[in-house]
Steps between C-alpha positions, in 0.01 A plus 500: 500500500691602216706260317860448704836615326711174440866650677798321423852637717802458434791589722812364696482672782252256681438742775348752266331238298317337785463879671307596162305169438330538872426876426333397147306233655333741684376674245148362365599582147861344508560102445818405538573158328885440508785615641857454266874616662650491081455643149457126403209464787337783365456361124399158645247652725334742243500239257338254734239709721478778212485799746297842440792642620838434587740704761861435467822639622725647264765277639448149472757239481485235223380645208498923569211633546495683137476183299215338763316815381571446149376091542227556701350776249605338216350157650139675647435847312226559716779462838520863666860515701611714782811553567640585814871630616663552855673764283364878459596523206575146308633545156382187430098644567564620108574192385215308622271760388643438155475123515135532637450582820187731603639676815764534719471567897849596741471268765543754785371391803240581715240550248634324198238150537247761513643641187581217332126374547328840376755500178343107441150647492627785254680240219221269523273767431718639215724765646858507481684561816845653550609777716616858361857428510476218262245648310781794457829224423265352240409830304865613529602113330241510231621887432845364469406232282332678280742735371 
């Protein structure tokens, strides 16, 4: 068996947290080792258990989820970060890409643990992950920026 990817989430909505931890556990590749509600849980935790990978909504309360990006990266170089978003379409998706963040996933139901568990597999094995409407607002921001 190949060597398990250390998962850290991090999320408020316990429901979706707990939903996704059970799916993950089922996977034979997939550890889960912590589950944090905050920003602030999320830079304890990866500092502590030093994840392979971290999923975290865009919207956590206590320290946003940009600057838990930013401290986890700047704390673990080697920390891979998923974010996640309830919204299609999450301005926000940009800035955590800028700060560090190797992927983004719209958490849109039905198949989104499935998706958020085959974008995992991708970061750790050194894709990037975002979907072609972000890839779009991010070409049309570095565009603008650079004129």
């Amino acid at each position: 068996m190949e060597k398990q990817i250390r998962t850290l989430i991090a999320d408020n909505d316990t429901q979706f947290a707990t939903s996704l931890k059970l799916f993950l556990d089922t996977q034979a590749d997939i550890k889960v080792v912590n589950l944090v509600r905050d920003g602030h849980g999320a830079i304890s935790a990866s500092k502590d258990a030093r994840p392979d990978l971290v999923v975290m909504d865009l919207h956590l309360p206590v320290v946003d989820s940009v600057r838990a990006v930013q401290s986890i990266i700047d704390d673990n170089e080697l920390a891979r970060i998923l974010v996640i978003s309830a919204k299609p379409n999450d301005r926000y998706a940009i800035e955590a890409i800028k700060a560090g963040a190797s992927g983004y996933v719209f958490k849109n139901g039905a198949g989104t643990n499935a998706a958020i568990a085959c974008a995992i597999r991708q970061i750790v094995g050194g894709e990037v992950v975002i979907n072609s409407t972000l890839a779009s607002d991010i070409l049309r921001e570095f565009s603008t920026n650079g004129r």
